[in-house]
Each structure stands twice: as structure tokens, then as C-alpha cells.
C-alpha positions in Angstrom: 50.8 32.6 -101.4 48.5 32.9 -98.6 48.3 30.1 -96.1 45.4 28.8 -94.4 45.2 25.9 -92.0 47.6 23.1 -94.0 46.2 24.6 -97.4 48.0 27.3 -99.6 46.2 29.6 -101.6 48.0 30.5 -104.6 47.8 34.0 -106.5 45.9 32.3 -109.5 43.3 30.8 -106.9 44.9 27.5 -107.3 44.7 25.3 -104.1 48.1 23.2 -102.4 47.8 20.7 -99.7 50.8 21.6 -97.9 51.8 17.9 -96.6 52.2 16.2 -100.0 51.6 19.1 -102.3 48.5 17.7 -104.5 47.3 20.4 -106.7 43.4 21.1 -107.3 43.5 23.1 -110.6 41.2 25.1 -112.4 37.8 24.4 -109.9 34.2 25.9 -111.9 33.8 29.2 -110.2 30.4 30.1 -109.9 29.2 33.6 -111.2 26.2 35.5 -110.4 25.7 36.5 -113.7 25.2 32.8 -114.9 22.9 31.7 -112.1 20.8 34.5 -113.2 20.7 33.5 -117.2 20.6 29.7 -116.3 17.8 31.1 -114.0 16.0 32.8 -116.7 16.0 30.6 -119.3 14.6 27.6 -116.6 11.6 30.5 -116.3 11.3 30.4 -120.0 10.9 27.1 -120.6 8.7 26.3 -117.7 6.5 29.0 -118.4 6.6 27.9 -122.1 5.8 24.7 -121.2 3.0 25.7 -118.8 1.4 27.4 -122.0 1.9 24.4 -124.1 -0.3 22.6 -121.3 -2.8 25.2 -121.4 -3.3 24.7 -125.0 -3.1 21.0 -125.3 -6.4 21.4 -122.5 -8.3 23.5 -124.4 -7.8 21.4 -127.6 -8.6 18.1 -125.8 -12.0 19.5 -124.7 -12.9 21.1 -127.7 -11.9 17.6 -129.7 -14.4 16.4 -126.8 -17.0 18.5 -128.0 -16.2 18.0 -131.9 -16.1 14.3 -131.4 -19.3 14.1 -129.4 -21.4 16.7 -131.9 -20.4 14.4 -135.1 -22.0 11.5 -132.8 -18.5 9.3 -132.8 -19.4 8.6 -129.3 -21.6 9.6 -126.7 -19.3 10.3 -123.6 -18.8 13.6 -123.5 -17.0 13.7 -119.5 -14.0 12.0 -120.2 -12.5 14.0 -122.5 -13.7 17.1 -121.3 -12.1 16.4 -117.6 -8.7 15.2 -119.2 -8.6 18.5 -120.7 -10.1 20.4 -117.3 -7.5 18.6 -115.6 -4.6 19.9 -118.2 -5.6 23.4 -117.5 -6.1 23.1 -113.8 -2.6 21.9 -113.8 -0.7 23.9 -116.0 -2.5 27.4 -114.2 -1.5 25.9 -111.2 2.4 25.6 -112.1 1.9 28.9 -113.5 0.7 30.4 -109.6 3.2 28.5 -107.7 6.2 29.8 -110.6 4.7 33.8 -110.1 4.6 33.3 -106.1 8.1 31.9 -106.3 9.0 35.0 -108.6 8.0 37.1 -106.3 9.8 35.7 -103.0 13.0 35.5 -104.9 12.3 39.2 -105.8 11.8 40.1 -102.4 15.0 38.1 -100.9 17.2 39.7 -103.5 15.8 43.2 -102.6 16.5 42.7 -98.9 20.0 41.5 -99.9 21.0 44.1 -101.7 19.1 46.8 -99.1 21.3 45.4 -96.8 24.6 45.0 -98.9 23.8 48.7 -99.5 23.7 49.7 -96.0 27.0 47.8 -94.9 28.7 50.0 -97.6 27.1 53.4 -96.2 28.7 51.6 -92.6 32.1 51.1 -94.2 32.3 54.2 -95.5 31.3 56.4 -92.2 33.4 54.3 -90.1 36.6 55.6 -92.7 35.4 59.3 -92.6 38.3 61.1 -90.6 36.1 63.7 -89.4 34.8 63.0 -86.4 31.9 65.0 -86.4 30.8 64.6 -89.7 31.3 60.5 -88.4 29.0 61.2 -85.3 26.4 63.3 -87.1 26.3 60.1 -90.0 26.0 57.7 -86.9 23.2 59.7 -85.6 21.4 60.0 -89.1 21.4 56.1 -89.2 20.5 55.0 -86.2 17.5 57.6 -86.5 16.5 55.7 -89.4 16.3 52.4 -87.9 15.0 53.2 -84.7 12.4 55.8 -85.2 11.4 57.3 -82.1 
């Protein structure tokens, strides 16, 4: 058991207040691998959804149309806006969900450019040869601060 400040970490991750010893069993861990397949099936259905909108528009203002060629009324503008207004929104939930798409894709590239480069780190700083260690040192700092 590992202690830290007046908790105690068991082996099995269980947590142990030291005073009175209350147990917190079993808390949800959180994986990366869900997030991402919680995250793409909320992409799914949103984008679904946007497409449903799209084609709920373009129905309502052809109804418009139908509606005002068989002379059932002769307002053509509301229906025809509702429907504009459908497909305005739904293209724009559609933009704003691609934008977002690509800032998460460019955050998790920087992550993992940098998760990369604090393993290539790790790994000079436990070479035993010096100069190998000095000439890795020298390769990467080259990189980052080109002259």
C-alpha cells in the first residue's frame, strides 16, 4: 500500500482514509478508448441528425411550392422561409461540427507530437554512453532551435 497525505492507495486501486478507515470501492475509471467511441457515435448522430434537417428543409419548400401550384393557397413565403431556415440551420451545425473536428484533430496531434518527444527525452537521458547522449542532445536541440 502506498500512502499519500492521510489516504492509502491499495494495490487494487482501492482508496482508505487512514483516520476511520472508510473504503471507496470500485470508482468508474475513465478510458480513452471510450471517450473516443462515446465521441464518435455523438458525431454520428449529430451529423445524422443535421441531414435529417437538411431534408425536412427541402421537403417543406417543395410542399411550399406543390401546395401553392395546386392553388390551396396563395402564400408562397412562409413555407418556403421555414424550410430556408431548416437548411440554413442544419448547414450551419454541420460547419461549426467540421471546425470543431478539426481543432480536436489538431490538439490531439500536438499531444501526441509532444508525448512522442518526451519519450525520445527519456530515452537519451537513460543512454549510458555519453557521447552517443551528447550527440542525441545536440540533434534535438538543432531541431527545435534552427539556427
Amino acid at each position: 500500500m502506498a500512502k499519500q497525505n492521510k489516504f492509502e492507495i491499495s494495490d487494487n486501486n482501492k482508496l482508505t482514509k487512514e483516520s476511520n478507515r472508510v473504503k471507496i470501492k470500485g470508482s468508474p475509471k475513465l478510458s480513452s478508448e471510450e471517450y473516443h467511441k462515446e465521441e464518435i457515435q455523438q458525431n454520428k448522430m449529430i451529423v445524422k441528425n443535421a441531414i435529417w434537417m437538411i431534408w425536412v428543409g427541402i421537403l417543406l419548400i417543395i410542399a411550399s411550392f406543390v401546395i401553392y401550384a395546386l392553388k390551396i393557397t396563395e402564400t408562397l413565403v412562409a413555407g418556403t422561409i421555414c424550410g430556408c431556415f431548416i437548411d440554413l440551420l442544419s448547414a450551419t451545425i454541420l460547419y461549426i461540427f467540421n471546425k470543431s473536428n478539426e481543432n480536436k484533430q489538431n490538439y490531439f496531434k500536438d499531444l501526441s507530437y509532444h508525448e512522442n518527444e518526451e519519450k525520445i527525452i527519456k530515452l537519451v537521458e537513460n543512454t549510458e554512453n555519453e557521447k552517443l547522449k551528447e550527440e542525441l542532445i545536440e540533434k534535438l536541440m538543432n531541431k527545435h532551435f534552427k539556427k
